[in-house]
C-alpha positions as a Python dict, from the first residue, in 0.01 Angstrom:
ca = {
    (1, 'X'): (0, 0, 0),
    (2, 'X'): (162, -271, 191),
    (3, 'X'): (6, -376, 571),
    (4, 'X'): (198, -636, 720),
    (5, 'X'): (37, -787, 1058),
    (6, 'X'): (146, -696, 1353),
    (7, 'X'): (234, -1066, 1467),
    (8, 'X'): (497, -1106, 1137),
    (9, 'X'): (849, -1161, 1273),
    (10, 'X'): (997, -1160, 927),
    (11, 'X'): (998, -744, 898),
    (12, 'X'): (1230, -470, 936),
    (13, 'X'): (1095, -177, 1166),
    (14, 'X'): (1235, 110, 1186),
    (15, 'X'): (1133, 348, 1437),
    (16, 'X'): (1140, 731, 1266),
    (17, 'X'): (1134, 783, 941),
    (18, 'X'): (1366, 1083, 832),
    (19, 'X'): (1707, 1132, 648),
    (20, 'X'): (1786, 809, 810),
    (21, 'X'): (1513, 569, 922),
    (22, 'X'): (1314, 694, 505),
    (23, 'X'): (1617, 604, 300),
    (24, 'X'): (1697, 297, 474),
    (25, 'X'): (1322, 192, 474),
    (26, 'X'): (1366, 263, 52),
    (27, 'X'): (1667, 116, -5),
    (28, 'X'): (1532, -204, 207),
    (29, 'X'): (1186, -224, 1),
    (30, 'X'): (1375, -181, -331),
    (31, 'X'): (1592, -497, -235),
    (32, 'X'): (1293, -698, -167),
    (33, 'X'): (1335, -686, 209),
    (34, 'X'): (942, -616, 420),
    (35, 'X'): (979, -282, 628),
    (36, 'X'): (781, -126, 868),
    (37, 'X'): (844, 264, 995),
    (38, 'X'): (705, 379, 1280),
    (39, 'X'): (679, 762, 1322),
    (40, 'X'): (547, 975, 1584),
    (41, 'X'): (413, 1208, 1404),
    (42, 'X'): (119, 1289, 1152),
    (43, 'X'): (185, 1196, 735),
    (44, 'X'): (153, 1616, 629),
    (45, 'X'): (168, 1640, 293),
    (46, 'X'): (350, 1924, 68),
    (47, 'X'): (-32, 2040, -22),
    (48, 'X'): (-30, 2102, 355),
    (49, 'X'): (252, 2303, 411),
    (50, 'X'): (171, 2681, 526),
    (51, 'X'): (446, 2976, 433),
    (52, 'X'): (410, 3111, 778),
    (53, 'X'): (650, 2999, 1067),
    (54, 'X'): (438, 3012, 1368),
    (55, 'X'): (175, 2795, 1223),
    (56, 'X'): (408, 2587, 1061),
    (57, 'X'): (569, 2548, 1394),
    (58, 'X'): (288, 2410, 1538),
    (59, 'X'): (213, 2200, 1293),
    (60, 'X'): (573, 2009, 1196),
    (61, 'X'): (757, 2041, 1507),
    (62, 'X'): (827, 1802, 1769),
    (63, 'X'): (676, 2005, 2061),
    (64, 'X'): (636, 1671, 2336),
    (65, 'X'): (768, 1777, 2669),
    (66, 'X'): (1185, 1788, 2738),
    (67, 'X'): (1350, 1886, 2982),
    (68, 'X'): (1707, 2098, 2889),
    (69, 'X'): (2006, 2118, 3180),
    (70, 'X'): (2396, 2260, 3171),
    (71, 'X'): (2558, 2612, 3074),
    (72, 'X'): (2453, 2616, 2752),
    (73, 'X'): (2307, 2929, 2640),
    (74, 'X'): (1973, 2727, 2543),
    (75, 'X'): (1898, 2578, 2839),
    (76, 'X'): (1845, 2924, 3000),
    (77, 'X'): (1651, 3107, 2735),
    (78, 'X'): (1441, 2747, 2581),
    (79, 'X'): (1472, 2467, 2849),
    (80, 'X'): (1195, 2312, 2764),
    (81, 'X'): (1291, 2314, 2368),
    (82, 'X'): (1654, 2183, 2343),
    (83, 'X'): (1639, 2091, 1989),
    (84, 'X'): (1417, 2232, 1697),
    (85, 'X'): (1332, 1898, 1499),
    (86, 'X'): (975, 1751, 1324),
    (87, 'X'): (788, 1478, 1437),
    (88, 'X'): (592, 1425, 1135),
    (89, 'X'): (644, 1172, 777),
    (90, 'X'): (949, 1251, 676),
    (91, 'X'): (1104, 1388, 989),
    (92, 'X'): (1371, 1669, 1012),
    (93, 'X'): (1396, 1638, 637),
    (94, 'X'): (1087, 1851, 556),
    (95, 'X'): (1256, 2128, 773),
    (96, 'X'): (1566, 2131, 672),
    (97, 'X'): (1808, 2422, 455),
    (98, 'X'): (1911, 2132, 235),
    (99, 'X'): (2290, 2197, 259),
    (100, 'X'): (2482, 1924, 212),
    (101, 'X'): (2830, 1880, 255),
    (102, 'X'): (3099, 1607, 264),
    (103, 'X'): (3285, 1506, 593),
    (104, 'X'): (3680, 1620, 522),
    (105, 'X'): (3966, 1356, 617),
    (106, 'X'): (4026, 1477, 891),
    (107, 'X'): (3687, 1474, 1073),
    (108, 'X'): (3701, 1127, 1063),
    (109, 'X'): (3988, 1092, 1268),
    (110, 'X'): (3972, 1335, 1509),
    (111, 'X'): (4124, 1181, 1804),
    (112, 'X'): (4443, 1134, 1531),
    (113, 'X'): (4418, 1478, 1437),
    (114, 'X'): (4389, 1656, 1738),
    (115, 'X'): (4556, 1487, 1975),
    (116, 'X'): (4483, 1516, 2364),
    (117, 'X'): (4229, 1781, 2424),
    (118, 'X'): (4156, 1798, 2772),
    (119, 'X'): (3748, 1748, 2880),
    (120, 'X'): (3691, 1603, 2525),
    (121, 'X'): (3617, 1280, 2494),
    (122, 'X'): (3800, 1243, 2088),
    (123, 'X'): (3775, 870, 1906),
    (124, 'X'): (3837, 773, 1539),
    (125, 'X'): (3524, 703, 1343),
    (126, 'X'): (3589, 292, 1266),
    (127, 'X'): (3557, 370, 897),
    (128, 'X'): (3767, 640, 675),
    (129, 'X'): (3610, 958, 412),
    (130, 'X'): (3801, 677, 123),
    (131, 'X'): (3496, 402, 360),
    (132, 'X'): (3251, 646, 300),
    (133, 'X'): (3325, 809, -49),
    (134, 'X'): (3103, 600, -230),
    (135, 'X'): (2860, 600, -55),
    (136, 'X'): (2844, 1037, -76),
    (137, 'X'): (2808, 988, -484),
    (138, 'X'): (2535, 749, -416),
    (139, 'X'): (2375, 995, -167),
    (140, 'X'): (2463, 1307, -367),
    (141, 'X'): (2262, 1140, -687),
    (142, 'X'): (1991, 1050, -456),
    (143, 'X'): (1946, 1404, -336),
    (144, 'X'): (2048, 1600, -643),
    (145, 'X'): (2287, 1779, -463),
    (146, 'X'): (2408, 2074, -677),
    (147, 'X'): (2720, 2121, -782),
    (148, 'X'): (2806, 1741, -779),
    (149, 'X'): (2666, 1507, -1085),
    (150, 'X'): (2708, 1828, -1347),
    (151, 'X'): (2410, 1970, -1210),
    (152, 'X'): (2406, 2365, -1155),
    (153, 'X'): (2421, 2600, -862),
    (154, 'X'): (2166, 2744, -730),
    (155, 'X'): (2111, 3112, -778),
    (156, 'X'): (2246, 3386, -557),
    (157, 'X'): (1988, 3606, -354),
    (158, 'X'): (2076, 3898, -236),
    (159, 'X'): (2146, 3777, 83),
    (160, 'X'): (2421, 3580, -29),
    (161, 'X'): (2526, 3825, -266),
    (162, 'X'): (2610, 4082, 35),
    (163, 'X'): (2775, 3765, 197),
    (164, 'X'): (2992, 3663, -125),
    (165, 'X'): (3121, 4074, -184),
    (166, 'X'): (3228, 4085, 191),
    (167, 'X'): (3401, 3711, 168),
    (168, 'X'): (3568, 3818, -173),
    (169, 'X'): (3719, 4110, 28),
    (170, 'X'): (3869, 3945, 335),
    (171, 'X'): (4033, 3725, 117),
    (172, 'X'): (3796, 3421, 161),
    (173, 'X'): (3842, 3172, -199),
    (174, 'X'): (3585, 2877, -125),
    (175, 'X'): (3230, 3098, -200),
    (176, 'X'): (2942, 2992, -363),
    (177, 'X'): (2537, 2928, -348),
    (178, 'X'): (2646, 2568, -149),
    (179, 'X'): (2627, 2230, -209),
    (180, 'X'): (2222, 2191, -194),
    (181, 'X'): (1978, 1920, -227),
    (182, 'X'): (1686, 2151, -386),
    (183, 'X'): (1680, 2138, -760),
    (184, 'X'): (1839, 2428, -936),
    (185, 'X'): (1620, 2308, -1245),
    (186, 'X'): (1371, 1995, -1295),
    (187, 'X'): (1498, 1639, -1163),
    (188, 'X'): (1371, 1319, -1047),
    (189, 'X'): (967, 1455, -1138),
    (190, 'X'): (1025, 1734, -929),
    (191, 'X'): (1052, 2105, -1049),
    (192, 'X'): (1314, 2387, -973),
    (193, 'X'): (1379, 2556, -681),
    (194, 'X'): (1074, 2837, -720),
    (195, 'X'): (1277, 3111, -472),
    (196, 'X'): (983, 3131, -245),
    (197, 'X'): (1193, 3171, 70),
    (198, 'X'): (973, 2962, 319),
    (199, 'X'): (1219, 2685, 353),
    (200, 'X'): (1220, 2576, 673),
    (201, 'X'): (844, 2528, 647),
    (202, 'X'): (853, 2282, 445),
    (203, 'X'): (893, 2273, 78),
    (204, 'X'): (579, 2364, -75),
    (205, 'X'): (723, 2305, -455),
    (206, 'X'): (870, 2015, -384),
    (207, 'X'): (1214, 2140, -479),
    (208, 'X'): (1413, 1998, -177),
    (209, 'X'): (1465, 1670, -152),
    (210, 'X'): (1312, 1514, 171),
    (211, 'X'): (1218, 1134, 269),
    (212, 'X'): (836, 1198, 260),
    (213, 'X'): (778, 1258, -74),
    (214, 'X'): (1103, 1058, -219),
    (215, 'X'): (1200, 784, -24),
    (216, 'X'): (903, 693, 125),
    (217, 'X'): (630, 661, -194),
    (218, 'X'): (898, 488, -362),
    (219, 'X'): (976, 258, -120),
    (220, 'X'): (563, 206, -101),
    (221, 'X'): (539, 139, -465),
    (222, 'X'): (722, -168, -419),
    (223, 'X'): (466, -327, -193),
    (224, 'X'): (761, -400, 63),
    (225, 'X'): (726, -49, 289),
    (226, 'X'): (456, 19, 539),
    (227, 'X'): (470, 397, 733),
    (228, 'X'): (253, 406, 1030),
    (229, 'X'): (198, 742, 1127),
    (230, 'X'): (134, 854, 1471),
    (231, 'X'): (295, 581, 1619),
    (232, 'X'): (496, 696, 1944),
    (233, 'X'): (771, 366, 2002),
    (234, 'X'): (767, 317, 2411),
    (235, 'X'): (1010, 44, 2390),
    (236, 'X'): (1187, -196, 2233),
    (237, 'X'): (1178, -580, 2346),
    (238, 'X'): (1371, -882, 2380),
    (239, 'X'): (1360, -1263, 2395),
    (240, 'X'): (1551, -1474, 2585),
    (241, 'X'): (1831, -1471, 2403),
    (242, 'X'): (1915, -1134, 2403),
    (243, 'X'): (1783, -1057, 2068),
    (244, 'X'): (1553, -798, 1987),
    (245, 'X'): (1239, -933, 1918),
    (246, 'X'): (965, -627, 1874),
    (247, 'X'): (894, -316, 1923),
    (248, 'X'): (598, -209, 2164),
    (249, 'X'): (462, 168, 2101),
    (250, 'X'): (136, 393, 2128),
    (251, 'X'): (-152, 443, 1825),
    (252, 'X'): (-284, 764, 1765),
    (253, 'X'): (-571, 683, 1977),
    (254, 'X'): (-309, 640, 2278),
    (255, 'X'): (-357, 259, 2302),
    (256, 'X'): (-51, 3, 2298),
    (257, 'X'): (59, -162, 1968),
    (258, 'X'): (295, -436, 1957),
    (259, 'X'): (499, -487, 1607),
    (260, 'X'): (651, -789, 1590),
    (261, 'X'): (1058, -796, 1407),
    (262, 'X'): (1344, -980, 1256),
    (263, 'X'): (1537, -615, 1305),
    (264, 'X'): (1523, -338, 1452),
    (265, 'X'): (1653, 14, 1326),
    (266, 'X'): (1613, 312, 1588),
    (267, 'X'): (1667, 605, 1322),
    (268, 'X'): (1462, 865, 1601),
    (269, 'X'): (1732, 1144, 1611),
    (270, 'X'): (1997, 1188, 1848),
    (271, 'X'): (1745, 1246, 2157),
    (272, 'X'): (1478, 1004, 2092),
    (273, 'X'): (1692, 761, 1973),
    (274, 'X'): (1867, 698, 2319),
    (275, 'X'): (1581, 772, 2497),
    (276, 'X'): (1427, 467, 2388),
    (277, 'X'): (1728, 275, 2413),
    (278, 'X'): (1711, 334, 2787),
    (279, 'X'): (1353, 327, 2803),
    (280, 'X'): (1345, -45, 2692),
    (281, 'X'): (1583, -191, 2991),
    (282, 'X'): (1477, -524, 3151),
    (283, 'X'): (1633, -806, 3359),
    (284, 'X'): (1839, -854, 3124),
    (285, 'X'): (1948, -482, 2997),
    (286, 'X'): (1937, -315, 3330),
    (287, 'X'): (2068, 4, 3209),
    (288, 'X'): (1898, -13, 2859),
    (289, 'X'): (1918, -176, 2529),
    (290, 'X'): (2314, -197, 2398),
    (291, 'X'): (2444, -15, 2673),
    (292, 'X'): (2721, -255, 2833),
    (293, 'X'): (3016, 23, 2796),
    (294, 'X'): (2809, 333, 2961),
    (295, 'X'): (2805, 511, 2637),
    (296, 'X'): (2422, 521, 2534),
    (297, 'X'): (2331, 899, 2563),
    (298, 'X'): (2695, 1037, 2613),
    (299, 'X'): (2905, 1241, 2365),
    (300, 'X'): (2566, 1424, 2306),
    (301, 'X'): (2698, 1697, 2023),
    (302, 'X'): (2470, 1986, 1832),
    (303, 'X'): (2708, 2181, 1683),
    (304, 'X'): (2887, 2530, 1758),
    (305, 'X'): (2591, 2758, 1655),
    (306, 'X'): (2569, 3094, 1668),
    (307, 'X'): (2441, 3406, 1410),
    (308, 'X'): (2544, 3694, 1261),
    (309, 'X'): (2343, 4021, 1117),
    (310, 'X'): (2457, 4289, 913),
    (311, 'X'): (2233, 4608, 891),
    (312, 'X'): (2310, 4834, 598),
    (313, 'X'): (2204, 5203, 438),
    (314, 'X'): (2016, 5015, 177),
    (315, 'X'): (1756, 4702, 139),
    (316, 'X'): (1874, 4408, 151),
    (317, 'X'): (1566, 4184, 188),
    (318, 'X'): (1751, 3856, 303),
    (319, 'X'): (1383, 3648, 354),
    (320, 'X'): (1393, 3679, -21),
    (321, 'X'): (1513, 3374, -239),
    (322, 'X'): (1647, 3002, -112),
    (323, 'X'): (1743, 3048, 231),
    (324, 'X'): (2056, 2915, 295),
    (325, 'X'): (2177, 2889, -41),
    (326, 'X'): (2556, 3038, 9),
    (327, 'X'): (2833, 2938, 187),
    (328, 'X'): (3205, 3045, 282),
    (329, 'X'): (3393, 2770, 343),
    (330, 'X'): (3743, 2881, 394),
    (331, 'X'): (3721, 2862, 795),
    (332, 'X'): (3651, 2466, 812),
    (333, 'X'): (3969, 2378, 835),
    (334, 'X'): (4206, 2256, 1139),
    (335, 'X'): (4414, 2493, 1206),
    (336, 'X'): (4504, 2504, 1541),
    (337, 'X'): (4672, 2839, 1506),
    (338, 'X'): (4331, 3022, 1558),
    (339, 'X'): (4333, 2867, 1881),
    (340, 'X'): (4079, 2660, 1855),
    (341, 'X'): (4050, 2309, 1734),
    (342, 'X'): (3835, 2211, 1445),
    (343, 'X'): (3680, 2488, 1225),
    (344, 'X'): (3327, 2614, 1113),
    (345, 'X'): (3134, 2705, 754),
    (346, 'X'): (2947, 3049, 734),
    (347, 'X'): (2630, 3010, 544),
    (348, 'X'): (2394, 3230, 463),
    (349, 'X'): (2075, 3267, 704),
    (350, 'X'): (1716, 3465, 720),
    (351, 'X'): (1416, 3448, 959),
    (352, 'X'): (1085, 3563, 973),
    (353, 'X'): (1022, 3863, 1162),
    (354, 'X'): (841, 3677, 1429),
    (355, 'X'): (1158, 3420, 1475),
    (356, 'X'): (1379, 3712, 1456),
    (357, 'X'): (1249, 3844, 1740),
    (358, 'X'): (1264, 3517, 1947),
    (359, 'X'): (1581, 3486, 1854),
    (360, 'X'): (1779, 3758, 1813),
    (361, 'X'): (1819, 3801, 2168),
    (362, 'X'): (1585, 3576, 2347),
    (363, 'X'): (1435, 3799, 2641),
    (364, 'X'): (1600, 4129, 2520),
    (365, 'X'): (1428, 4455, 2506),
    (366, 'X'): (1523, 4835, 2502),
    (367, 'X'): (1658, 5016, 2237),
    (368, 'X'): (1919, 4811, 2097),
    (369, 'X'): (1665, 4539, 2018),
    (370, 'X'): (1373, 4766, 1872),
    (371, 'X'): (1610, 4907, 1669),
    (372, 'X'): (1731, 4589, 1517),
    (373, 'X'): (1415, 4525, 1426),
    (374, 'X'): (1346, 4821, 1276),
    (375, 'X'): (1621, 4766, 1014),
    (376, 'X'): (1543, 4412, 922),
    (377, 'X'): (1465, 4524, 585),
    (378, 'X'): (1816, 4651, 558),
    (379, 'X'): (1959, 4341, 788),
    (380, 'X'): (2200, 4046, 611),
    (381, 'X'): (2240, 3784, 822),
    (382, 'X'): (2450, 3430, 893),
    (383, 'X'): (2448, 3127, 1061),
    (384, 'X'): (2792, 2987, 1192),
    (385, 'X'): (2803, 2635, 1192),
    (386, 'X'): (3141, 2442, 1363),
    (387, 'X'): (3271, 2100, 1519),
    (388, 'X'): (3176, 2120, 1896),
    (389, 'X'): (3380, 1822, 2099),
    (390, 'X'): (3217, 1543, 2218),
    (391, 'X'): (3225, 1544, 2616),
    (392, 'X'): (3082, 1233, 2800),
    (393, 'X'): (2918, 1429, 3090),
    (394, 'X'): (2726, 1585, 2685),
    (395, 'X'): (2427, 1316, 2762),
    (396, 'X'): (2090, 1254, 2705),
    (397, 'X'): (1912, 1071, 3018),
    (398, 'X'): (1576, 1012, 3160),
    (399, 'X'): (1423, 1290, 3363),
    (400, 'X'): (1344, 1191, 3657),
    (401, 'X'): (1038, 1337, 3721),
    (402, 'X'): (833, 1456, 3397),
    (403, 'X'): (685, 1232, 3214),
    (404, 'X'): (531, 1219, 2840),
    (405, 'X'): (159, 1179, 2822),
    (406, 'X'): (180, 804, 2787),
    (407, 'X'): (341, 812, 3103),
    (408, 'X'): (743, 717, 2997),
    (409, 'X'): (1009, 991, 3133),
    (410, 'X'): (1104, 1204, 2883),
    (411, 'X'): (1467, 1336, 2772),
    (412, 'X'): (1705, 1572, 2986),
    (413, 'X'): (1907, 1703, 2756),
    (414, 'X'): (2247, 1834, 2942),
    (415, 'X'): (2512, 2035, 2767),
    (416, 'X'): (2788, 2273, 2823),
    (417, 'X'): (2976, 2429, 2562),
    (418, 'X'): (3384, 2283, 2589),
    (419, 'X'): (3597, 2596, 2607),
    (420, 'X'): (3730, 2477, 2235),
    (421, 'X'): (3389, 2566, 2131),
    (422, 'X'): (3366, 2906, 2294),
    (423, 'X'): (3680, 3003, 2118),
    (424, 'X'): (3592, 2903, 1788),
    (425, 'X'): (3237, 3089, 1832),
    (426, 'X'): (3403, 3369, 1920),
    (427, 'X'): (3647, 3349, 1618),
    (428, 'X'): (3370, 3327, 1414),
    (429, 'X'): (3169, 3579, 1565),
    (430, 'X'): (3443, 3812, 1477),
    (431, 'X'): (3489, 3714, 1108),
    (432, 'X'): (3087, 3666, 1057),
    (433, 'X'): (3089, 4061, 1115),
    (434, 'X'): (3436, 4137, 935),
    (435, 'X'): (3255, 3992, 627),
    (436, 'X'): (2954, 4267, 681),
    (437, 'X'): (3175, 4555, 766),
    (438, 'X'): (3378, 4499, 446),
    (439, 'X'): (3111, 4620, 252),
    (440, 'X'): (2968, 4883, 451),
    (441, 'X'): (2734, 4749, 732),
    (442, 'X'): (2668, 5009, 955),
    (443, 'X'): (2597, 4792, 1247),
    (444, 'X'): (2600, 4400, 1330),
    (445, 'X'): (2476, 4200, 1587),
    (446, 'X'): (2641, 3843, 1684),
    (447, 'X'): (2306, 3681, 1803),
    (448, 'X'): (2339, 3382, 2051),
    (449, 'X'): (2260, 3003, 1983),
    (450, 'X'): (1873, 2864, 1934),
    (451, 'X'): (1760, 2554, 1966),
    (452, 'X'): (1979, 2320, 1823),
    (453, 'X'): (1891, 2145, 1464),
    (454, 'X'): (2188, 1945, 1401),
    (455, 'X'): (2152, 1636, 1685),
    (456, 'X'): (2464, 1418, 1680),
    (457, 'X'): (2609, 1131, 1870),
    (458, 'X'): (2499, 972, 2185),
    (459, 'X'): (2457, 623, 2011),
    (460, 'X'): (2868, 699, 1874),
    (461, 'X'): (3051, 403, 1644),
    (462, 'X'): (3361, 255, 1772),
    (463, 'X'): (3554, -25, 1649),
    (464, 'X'): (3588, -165, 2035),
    (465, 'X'): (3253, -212, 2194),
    (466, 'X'): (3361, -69, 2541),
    (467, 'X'): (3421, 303, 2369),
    (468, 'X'): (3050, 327, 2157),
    (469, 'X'): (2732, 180, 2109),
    (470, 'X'): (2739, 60, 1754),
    (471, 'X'): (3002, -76, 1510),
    (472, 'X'): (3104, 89, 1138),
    (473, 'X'): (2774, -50, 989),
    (474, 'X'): (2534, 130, 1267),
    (475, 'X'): (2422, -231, 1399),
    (476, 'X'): (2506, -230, 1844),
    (477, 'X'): (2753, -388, 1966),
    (478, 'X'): (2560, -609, 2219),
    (479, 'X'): (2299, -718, 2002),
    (480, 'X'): (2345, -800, 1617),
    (481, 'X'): (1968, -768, 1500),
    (482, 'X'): (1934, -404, 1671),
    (483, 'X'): (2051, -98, 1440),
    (484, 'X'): (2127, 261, 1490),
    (485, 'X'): (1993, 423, 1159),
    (486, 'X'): (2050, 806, 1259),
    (487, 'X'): (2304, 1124, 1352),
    (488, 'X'): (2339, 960, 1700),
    (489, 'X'): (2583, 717, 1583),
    (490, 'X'): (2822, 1006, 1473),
    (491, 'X'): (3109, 930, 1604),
    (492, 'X'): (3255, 1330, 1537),
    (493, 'X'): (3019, 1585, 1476),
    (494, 'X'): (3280, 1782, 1168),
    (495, 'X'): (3198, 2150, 1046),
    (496, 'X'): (2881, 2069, 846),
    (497, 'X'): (2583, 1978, 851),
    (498, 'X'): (2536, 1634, 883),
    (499, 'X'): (2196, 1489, 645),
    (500, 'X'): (2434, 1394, 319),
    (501, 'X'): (2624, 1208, 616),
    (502, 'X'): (2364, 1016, 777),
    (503, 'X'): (2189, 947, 427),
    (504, 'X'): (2495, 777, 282),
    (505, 'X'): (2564, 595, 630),
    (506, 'X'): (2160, 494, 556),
    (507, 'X'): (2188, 363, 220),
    (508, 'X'): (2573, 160, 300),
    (509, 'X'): (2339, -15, 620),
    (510, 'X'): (2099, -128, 453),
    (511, 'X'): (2352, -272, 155),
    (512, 'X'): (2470, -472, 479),
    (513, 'X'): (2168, -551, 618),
    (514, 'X'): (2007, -696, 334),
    (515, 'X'): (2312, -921, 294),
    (516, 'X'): (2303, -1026, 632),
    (517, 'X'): (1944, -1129, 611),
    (518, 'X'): (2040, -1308, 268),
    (519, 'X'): (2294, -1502, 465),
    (520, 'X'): (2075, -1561, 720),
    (521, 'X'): (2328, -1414, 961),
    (522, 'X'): (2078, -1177, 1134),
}
């Protein structure tokens, strides 16, 4: 494997190495171009996965103190665990469902679409779904994404099955087993989906597609792609001129490293990824790294989350089979008649009994709650995924007071839900159990938001540098060799989850960074 020294200015780094910072660190090695990735976390293998969520917990997630603020339902019942991400090789992309789903039209333009929505702070993405379109096929070949390239579905569980008669009953049309990058049968030296149902623990058949055993090996094959593991990025410097010239972090033995670099990507999730922004401000940057119009940390988005359970006379055993592998679709349109703004995607959802208790009702107890769990054999269940609004005052800043153990203040997250979001969880709250009652549940329980998975924004595009951080191609506005490589530079957050997204945006920046470099523009 490639080690490049730590004095060679002629590399790429790339600080995290998930559905971002891993592809781009590929698709750079495979055009000849000298990458490092820094990542926080340990290099865990699929041989070390475990099929049990509280020790898989503790072993892929990123547990490093945070600090959570605003009305947000999370903030009261986790505030020290805003988001539920990895720090580990590989990143969020070893614990993720695999959906992926295509941005529509008109969540590219939403401050077009929607016009003035008071408290929401709406801009047009700088590039079009006809910019991007390409760029999905490339992604959706990369990934194997079913139902794209002529490859298959996956197969329904019974979960979804329970989900699809209840749809097919309300009227619903757009339901299926999803748009998923786990192989319904062998691809790319990697078998079929095996139906274990563990997977958000990691992959242990290597079915789903994720960045540490894809991206990354081939990228190290070509000699041009270093990962460093447990290496925690402090900050990012400059020289003189303005440009970025380094990047300084910690070694797994705590002691400061200094990585020398031509560019700089910061692909470290929405939190991180500002965080270190305005953890690298000097003289020069008093208010961070590409932060002249405000906007580093702002328009902070995570979705409009919420669940729905079903509990019937009969078993249903949801845990059993792929775990998100079914999906109505029918709601994610605009259609401002709902009275909301925006729409959501049901898909289908299951948890562990130990999760299910966290979070079915964080802090419940009594009756209502023991009884719930008592029927989670018989339980179907949902997760409602929508467009929340981007909202300036949505930010991630530097806490004032805790600090990480390397000493650097770690990341207030503050959120409050915009009242469009409210009403559109409450929509689907309403439909989510519609679909259950349809076909007989006896019971169902709309179960509040958890820690949120989906991180977007906070580094946003623009086309005009005073209303973002970074320009159509990821790379800041203030400085042209430093790159945003991650969901932070969503501009919109849409109805779906957003990995194909970011992996397509991953693979068209690094088509334009290596032609830069070629040019010798950056």
């Amino acid at each position: 494997m490639a080690q490049f020294g730590q004095n060679d200015d002629s590399v790429v780094v790339i600080i995290g190495s998930g559905a971002g910072g891993g592809t781009l660190g590929n698709e750079l090695a495979q055009k000849g171009v000298k990458v490092v990735i820094l990542e926080a976390g340990p290099r865990t293998e699929i041989q070390d996965f475990v099929n049990d969520e509280w020790e898989s917990f503790s072993q892929l997630a990123w547990t490093d103190a945070r600090v959570s603020s605003g009305s947000w339902r999370v903030a009261h019942d986790f505030p020290n665990l805003p988001a539920w991400i990895v720090k580990s090789v590989g990143g969020s992309t070893t614990h993720w469902a695999g959906a992926s789903l295509r941005f529509e039209e008109h969540e590219f333009k939403v401050a077009s679409a929607y016009g003035g929505l008071h408290g929401a702070n709406l801009l047009d993405w700088p590039i079009t779904k006809a910019d991007l379109d390409l760029w999905y096929e490339k992604a959706e070949n990369k990934l194997g994404v079913t139902r794209t390239n002529k490859i298959p579905g996956l197969p329904g569980n019974n979960n979804f099955k329970v989900m699809e008669a209840g749809a097919r009953k309300l009227g619903y049309k757009e339901v299926h087993t999803g748009r998923m990058a786990i192989n319904s049968e062998p691809r790319d030296g990697r078998g079929a989906c095996q139906q274990i149902g563990f997977c958000f623990q990691g992959c242990k058949s290597g079915a789903k597609w994720s960045t540490l055993y894809t991206e990354i090996p081939e990228g190290e094959k070509t000699g041009n792609l270093e990962v460093r593991p447990n290496s925690h990025v402090a900050k990012i410097e400059h020289d003189q001129t303005g440009k970025v010239s380094g990047v300084v972090y910690f070694d797994e033995k705590g002691v400061e490293q200094r990585q020398k670099a031509r560019i700089v990507c910061v692909a470290g999730n929405s939190i991180e990824s500002p965080r270190i922004l305005l953890n690298s401000a000097s003289n020069m940057f008093p208010d961070g790294l590409a932060n002249s119009s405000g906007q580093v940390g702002r328009n902070y988005m995570r979705h409009m989350t919420g669940s729905v359970y079903g509990v019937f006379e009969k078993p249903v055993h949801m845990y059993r089979g792929t775990t998100m592998a079914g999906i109505i679709r029918d709601e994610s349109r605009n259609d401002p008649s709902r009275g909301f703004l925006g729409g959501y995607e049901m898909e289908t959802l299951s948890l562990g009994v130990p999760f299910m208790a966290a979070f079915l009702n964080p802090g419940g107890w009594g009756r209502t709650f023991t009884s719930a769990m008592e029927a989670y054999p018989r339980m179907a269940g949902m997760w409602l995924v929508g467009e929340d609004m981007p909202q300036e005052t949505n930010r991630i800043t530097l806490d004032a007071e805790v600090k990480d153990k390397h000493g650097l203040p770690v990341a207030n997250v503050h959120y409050d839900d915009h009242p469009n979001d409210i009403a559109m969880r409450n929509h689907a709250y309403r439909q989510g159990a519609a679909v259950y009652e349809a076909v007989g549940a006896t019971v169902t329980y709309p179960t509040p938001p958890y820690p949120s998975t989906h991180n977007m924004g906070t580094n946003r595009m623009s086309e005009k540098a005073r209303d973002g951080v970074v320009n159509k191609f990821g790379q800041t506005h203030d400085i042209p060799n430093l790159f945003v490589s991650d969901g932070s530079q969503f501009t919109s957050g849409a109805a779906c989850n957003p990995t194909l997204t970011i992996v397509a945006l991953a693979i068209r920046q690094a088509d334009h960074i290596a032609t830069a470099m070629q040019r010798r523009d950056i």
